[in-house]
C-alpha positions as a Markdown table, in Angstrom:
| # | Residue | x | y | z |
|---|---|---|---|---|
| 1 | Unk | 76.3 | 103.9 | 152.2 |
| 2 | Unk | 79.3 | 102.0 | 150.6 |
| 3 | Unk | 80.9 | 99.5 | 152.9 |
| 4 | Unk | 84.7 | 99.8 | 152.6 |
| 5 | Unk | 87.2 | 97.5 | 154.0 |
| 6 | Unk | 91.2 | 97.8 | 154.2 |
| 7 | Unk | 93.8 | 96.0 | 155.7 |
| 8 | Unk | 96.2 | 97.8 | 157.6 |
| 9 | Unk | 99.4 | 98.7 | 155.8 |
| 10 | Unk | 103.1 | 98.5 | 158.3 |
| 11 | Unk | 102.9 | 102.5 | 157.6 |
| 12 | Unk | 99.9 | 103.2 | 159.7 |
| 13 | Unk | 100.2 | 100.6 | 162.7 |
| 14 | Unk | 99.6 | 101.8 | 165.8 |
| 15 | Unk | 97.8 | 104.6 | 164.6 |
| 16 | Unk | 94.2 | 105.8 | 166.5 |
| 17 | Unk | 91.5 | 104.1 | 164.7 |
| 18 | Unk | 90.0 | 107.3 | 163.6 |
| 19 | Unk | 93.2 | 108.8 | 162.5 |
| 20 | Unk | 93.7 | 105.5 | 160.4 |
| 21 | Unk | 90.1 | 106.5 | 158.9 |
| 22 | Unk | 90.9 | 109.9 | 158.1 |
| 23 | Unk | 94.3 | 109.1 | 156.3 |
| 24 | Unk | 92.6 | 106.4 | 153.7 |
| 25 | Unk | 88.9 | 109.1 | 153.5 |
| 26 | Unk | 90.5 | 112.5 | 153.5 |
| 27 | Unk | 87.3 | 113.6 | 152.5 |
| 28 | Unk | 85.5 | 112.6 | 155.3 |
| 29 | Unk | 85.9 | 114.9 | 158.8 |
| 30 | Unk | 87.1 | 113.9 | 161.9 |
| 31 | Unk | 83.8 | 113.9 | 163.6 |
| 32 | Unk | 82.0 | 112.3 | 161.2 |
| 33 | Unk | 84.2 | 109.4 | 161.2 |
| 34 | Unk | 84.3 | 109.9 | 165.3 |
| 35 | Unk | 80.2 | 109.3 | 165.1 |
| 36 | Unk | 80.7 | 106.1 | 163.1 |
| 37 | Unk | 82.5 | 104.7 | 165.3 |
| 38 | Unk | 80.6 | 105.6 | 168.3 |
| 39 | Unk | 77.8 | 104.0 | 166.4 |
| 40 | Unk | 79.2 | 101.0 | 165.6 |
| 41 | Unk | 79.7 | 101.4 | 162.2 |
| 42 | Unk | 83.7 | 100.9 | 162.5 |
| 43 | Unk | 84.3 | 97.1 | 162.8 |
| 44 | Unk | 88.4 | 96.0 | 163.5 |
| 45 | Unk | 88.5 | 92.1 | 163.0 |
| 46 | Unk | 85.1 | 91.9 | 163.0 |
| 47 | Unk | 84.6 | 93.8 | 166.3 |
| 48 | Unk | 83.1 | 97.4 | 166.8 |
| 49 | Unk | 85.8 | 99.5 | 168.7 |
| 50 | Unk | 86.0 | 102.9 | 170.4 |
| 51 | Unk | 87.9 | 105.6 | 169.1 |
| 52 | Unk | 91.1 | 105.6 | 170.6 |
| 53 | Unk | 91.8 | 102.0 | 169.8 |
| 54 | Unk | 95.4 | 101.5 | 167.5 |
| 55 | Unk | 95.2 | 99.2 | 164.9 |
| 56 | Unk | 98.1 | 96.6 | 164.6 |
| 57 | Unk | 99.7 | 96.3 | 161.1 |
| 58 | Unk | 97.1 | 93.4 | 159.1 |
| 59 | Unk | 94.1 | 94.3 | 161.3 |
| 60 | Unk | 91.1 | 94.6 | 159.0 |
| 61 | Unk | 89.0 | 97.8 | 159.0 |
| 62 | Unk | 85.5 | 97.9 | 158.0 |
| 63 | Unk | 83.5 | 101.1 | 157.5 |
| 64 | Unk | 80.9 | 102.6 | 155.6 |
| 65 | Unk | 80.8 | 106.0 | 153.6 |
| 66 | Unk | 78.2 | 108.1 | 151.8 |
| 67 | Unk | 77.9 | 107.3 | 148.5 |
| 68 | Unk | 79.1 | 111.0 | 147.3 |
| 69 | Unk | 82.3 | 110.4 | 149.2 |
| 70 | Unk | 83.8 | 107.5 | 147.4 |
| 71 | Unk | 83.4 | 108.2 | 143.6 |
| 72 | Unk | 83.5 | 104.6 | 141.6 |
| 73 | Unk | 86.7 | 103.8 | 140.5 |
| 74 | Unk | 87.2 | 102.9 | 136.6 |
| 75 | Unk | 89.9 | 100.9 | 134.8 |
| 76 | Unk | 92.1 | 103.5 | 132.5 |
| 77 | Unk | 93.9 | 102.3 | 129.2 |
| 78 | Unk | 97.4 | 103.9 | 131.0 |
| 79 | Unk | 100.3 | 101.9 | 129.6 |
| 80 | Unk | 102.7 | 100.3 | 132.0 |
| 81 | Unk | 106.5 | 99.8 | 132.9 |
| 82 | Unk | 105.7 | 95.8 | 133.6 |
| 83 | Unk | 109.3 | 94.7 | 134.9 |
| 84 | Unk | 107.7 | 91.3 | 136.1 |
| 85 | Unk | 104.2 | 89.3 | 136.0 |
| 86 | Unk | 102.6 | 86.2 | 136.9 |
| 87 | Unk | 99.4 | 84.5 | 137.8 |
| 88 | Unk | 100.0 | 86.0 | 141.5 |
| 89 | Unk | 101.6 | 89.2 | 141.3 |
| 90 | Unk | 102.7 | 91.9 | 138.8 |
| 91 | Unk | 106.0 | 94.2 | 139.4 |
| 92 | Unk | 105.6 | 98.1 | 137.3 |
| 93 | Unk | 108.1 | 100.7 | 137.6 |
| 94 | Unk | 106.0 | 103.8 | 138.2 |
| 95 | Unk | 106.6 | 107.0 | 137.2 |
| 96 | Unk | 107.2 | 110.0 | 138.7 |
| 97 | Unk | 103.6 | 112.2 | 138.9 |
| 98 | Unk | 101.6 | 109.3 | 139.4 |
| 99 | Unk | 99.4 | 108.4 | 142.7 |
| 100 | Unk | 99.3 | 104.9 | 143.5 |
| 101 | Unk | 96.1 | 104.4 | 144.9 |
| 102 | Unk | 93.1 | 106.8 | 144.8 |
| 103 | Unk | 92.3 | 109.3 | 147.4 |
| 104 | Unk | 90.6 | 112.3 | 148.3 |
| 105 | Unk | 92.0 | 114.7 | 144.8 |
| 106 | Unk | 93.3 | 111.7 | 142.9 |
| 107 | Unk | 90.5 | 109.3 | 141.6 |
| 108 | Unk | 91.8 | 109.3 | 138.2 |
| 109 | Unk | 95.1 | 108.4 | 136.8 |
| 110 | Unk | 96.2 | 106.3 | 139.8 |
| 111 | Unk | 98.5 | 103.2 | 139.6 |
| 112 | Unk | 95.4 | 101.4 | 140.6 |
| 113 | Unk | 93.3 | 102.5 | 137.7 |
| 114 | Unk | 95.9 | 101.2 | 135.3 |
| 115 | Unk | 96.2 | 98.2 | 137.1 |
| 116 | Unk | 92.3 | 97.2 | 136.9 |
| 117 | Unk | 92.7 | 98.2 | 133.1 |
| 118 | Unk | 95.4 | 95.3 | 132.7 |
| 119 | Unk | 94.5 | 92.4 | 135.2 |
| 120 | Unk | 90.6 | 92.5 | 135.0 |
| 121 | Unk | 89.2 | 91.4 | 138.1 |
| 122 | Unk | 92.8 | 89.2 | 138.6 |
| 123 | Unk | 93.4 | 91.9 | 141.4 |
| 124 | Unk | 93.4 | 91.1 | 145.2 |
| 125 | Unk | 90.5 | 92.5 | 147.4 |
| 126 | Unk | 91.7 | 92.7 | 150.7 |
| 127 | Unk | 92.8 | 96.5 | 150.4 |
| 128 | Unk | 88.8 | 97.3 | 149.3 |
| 129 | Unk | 88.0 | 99.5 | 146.1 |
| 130 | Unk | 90.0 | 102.1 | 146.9 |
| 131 | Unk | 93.3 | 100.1 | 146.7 |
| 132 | Unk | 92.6 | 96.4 | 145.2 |
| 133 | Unk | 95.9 | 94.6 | 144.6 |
| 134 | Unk | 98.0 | 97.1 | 146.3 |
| 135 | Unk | 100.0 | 95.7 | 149.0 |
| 136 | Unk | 102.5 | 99.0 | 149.2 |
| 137 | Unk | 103.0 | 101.9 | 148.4 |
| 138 | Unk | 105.5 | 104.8 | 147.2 |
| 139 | Unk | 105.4 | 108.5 | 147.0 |
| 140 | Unk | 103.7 | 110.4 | 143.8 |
| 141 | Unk | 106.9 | 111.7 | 142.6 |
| 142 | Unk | 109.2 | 108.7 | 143.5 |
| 143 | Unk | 109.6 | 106.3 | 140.9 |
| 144 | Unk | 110.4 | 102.6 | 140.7 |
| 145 | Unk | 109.1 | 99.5 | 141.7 |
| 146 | Unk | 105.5 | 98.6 | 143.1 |
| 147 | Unk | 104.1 | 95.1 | 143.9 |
| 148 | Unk | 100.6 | 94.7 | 143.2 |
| 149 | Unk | 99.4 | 91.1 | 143.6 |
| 150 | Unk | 96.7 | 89.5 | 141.7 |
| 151 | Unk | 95.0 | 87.1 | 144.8 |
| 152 | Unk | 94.5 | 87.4 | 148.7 |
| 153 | Unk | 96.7 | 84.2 | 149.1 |
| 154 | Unk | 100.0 | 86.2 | 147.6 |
| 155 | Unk | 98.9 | 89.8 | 149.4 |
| 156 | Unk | 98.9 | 88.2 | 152.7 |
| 157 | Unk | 102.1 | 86.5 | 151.9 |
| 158 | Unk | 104.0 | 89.6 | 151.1 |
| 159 | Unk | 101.8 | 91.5 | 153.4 |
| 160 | Unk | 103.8 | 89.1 | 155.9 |
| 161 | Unk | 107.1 | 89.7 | 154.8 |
| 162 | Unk | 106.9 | 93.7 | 154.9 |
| 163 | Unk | 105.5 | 93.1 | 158.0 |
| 164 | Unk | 108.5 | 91.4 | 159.4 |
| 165 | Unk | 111.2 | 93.5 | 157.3 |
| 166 | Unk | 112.4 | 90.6 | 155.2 |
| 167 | Unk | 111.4 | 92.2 | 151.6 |
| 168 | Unk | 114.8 | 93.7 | 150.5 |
| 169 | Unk | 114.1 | 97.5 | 149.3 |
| 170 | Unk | 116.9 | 99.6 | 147.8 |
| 171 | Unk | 116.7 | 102.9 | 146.8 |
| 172 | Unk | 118.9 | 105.3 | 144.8 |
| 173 | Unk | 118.2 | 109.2 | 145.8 |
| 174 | Unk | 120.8 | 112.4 | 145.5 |
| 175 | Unk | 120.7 | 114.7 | 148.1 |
| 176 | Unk | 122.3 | 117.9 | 149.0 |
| 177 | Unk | 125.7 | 118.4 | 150.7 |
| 178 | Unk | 128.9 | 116.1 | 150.7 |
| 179 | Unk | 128.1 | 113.0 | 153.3 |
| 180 | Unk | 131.4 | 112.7 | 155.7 |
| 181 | Unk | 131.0 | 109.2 | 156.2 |
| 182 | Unk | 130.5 | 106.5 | 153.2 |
| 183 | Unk | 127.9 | 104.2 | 154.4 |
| 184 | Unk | 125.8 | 104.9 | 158.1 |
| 185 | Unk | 122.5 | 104.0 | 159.8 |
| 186 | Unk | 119.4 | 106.6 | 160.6 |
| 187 | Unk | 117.8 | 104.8 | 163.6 |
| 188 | Unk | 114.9 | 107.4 | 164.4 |
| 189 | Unk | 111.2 | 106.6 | 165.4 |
| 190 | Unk | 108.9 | 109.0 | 162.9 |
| 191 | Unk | 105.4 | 110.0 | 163.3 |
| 192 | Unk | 102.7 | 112.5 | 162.1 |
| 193 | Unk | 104.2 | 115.6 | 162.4 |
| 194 | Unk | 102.5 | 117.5 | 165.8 |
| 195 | Unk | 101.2 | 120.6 | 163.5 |
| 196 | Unk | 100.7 | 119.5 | 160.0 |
| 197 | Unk | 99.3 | 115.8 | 159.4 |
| 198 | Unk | 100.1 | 115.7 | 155.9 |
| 199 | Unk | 103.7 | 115.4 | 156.7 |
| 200 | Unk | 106.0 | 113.1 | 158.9 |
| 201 | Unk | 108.5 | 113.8 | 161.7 |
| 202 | Unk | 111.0 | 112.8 | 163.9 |
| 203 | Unk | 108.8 | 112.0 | 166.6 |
| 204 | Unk | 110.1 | 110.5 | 170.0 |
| 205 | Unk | 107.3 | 110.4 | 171.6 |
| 206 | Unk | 104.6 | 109.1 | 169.3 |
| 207 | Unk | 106.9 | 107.9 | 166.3 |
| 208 | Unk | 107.7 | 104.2 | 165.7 |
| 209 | Unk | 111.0 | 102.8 | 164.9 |
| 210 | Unk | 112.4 | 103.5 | 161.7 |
| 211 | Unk | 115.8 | 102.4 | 160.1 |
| 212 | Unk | 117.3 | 103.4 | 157.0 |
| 213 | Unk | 121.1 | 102.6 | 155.9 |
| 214 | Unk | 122.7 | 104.2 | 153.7 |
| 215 | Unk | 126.2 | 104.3 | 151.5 |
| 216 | Unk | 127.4 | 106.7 | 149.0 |
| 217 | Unk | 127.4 | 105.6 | 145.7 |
| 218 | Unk | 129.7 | 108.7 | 143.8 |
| 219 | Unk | 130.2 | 112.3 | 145.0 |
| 220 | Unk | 130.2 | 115.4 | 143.3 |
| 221 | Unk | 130.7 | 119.0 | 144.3 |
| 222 | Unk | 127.4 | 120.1 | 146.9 |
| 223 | Unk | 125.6 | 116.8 | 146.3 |
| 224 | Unk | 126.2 | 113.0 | 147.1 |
| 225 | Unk | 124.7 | 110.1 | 145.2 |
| 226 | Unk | 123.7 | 107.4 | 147.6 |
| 227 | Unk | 122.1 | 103.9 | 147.6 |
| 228 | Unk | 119.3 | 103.6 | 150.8 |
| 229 | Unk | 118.1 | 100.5 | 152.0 |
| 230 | Unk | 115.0 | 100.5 | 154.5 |
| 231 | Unk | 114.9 | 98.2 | 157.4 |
| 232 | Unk | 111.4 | 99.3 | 158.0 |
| 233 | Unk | 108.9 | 101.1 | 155.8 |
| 234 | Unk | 107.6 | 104.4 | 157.5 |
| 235 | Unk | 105.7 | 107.0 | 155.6 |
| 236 | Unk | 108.3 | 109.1 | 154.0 |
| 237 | Unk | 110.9 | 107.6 | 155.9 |
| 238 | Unk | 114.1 | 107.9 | 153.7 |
| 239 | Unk | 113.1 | 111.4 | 152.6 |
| 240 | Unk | 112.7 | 112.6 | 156.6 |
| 241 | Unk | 115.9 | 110.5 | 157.7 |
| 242 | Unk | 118.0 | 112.0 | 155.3 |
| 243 | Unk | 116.3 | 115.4 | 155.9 |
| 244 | Unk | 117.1 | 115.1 | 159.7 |
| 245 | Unk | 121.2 | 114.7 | 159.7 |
| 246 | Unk | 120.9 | 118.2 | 157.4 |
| 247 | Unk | 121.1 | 116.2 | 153.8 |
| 248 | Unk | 117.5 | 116.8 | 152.3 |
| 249 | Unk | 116.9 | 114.8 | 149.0 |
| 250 | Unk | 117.4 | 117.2 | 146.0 |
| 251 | Unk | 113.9 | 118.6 | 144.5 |
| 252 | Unk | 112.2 | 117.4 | 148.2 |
| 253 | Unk | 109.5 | 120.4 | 148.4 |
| 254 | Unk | 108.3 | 119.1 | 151.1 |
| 255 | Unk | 111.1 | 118.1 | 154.1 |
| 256 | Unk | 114.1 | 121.0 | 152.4 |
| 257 | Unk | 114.2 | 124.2 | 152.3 |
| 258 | Unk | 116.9 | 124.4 | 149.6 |
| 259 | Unk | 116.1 | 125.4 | 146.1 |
| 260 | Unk | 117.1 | 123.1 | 143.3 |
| 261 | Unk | 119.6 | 124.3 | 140.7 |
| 262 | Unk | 117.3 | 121.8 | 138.3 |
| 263 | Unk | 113.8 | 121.8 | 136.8 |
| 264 | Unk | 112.8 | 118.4 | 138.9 |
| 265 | Unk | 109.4 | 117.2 | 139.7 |
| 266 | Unk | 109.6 | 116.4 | 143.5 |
| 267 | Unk | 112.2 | 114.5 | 145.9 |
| 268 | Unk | 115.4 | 112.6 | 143.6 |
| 269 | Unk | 114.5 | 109.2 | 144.9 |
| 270 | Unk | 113.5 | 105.8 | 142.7 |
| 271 | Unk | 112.8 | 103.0 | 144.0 |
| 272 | Unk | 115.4 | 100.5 | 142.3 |
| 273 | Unk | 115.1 | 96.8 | 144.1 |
| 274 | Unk | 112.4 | 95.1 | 145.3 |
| 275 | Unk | 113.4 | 91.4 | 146.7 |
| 276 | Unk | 111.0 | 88.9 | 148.1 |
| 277 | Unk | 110.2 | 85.0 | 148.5 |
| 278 | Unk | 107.4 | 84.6 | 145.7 |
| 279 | Unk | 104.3 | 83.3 | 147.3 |
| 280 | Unk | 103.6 | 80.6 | 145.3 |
| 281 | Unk | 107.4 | 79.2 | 144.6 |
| 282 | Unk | 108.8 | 80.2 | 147.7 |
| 283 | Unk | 111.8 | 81.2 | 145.9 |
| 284 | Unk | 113.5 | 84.1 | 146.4 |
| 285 | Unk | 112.7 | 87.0 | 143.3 |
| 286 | Unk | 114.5 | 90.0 | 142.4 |
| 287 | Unk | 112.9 | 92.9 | 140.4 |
| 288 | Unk | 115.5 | 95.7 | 139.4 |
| 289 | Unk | 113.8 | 98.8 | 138.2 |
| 290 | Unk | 116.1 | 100.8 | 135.7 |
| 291 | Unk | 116.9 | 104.5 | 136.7 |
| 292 | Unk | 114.4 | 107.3 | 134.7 |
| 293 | Unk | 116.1 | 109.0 | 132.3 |
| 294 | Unk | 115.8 | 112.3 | 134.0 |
| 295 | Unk | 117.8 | 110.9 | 137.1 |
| 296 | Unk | 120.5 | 109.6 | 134.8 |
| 297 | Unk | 120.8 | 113.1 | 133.0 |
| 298 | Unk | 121.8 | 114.4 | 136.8 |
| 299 | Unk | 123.9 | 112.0 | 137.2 |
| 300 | Unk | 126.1 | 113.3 | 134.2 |
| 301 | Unk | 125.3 | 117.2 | 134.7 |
| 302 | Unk | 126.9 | 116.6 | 138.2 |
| 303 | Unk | 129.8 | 115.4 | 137.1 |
């Protein structure tokens, strides 16, 4: 058995604690993880719990897993986008296809693999092996900017500020359909969705709060350019907000039903501007991650 420990992430708070468990293990079942905790093997801040306790964004998780559940996870000579880098933190601007973290499917050619290929052991621990240095996280196909910080001292301190929506987080996506208004707010709780867990939902009843503004940015005939900047940090959140006032994110496979025009990998959406107080200066640092080349291509073919 391979003790595992996490810290939770703003996206899962509130979650059951086995839930919580199945999302980071996909591999392992339900009742297996159900019987860990009813043995005691599930500890949350250092106490066993029961299985319909809901962790609160920071608690720490610890668990163990069989050995032929959680493969070892090796550092991969992958090159990287590095927009920023110090002693404490490094700033990349992923690319579309890649995972951030490993995960039931994906133990190879993750963000994190590249990143223990770069930094060593200069990688923050509090996430476990599974995610060391990763403080948050975006989608396999969007691209753009990821913190990863190298020390438990700057995790915690931009742990913190995600936790209380001060990071500033702007996004540039295209989506279908001609917006009426220029600029608005999507203030709608999501959650798991009730019948498939791998995908999010409105959800009024078990959802939390989510907030995404949004302003156009250029329109063109059946599509609408737009900048998105998230108040709070929900799994999937710009990609169901925008899905739910009928203006699904062009190449979304996942929350439209609409069939791109385009050969596109997955949902239009980069991640463009990360802004944060650095942990060590406590001055305030903006990363800008350039648009891919295949989003700027659109840009002009919709013209």
């Amino acid at each position: 058995m391979e003790e595992l420990r996490f810290e939770i992430a703003e996206d899962m708070e509130d979650e059951r604690i086995d839930k919580c468990i199945s999302l980071l293990v996909e591999d392992l079942s339900r009742s297996f993880i159900q019987k860990l905790i009813k043995d005691g093997n599930v500890l949350v801040n250092g106490k066993p719990v029961k299985g319909s306790f809901r962790v609160k964004c920071e608690d720490e998780v610890v668990f163990s897993v069989p050995e032929s559940v959680e493969p070892d996870i090796e550092p991969e000579n992958i090159p990287l986008d590095i927009l920023y880098e110090d002693a404490d933190l490094i700033v990349v601007n992923k690319p579309k296809g890649m995972v951030v973290h490993p995960a039931a499917g994906h133990y190879t050619g993750t963000l994190v693999n590249a990143l223990m290929y770069h930094c060593g052991n200069d990688l923050s621990g509090i996430n476990g092996v599974l995610r060391p240095g990763i403080v948050h996280r975006i989608d396999r196909d969007t691209t753009g900017s990821v913190i990863a910080c190298k020390n438990d001292k700057a995790h915690r301190c931009i742990a913190e500020q995600l936790k209380e929506h001060s990071i500033n987080r702007r996004y540039r996506a295209i989506c279908f359909g001609e917006l009426e208004q220029e600029e608005g707010t999507i203030d709608q709780p999501i959650g798991r969705h009730p019948n498939d867990r791998k995908k999010m939902a409105i959800n009024h009843q078990n959802g939390k709060r989510a907030v995404t503004h949004y302003r156009v940015l250029q329109r063109f005939k059946g599509y609408t350019y737009i900048e998105c900047v998230l108040e709070t940090g929900r799994t999937h959140q710009i990609r169901v907000h925008m899905a739910s006032i009928g203006h699904p994110l062009l190449g979304d496979e996942v929350y439209s039903n609409r069939k791109s025009p385009f050969k596109l990998q997955g949902q239009t959406l980069h991640a463009k501007t990360l802004g944060f107080i650095h942990p060590t200066t406590g001055e305030y640092l903006e990363i800008d991650a350039p648009l891919p080349e295949y989003f700027e291509h659109l840009l002009t073919v919709l013209v």
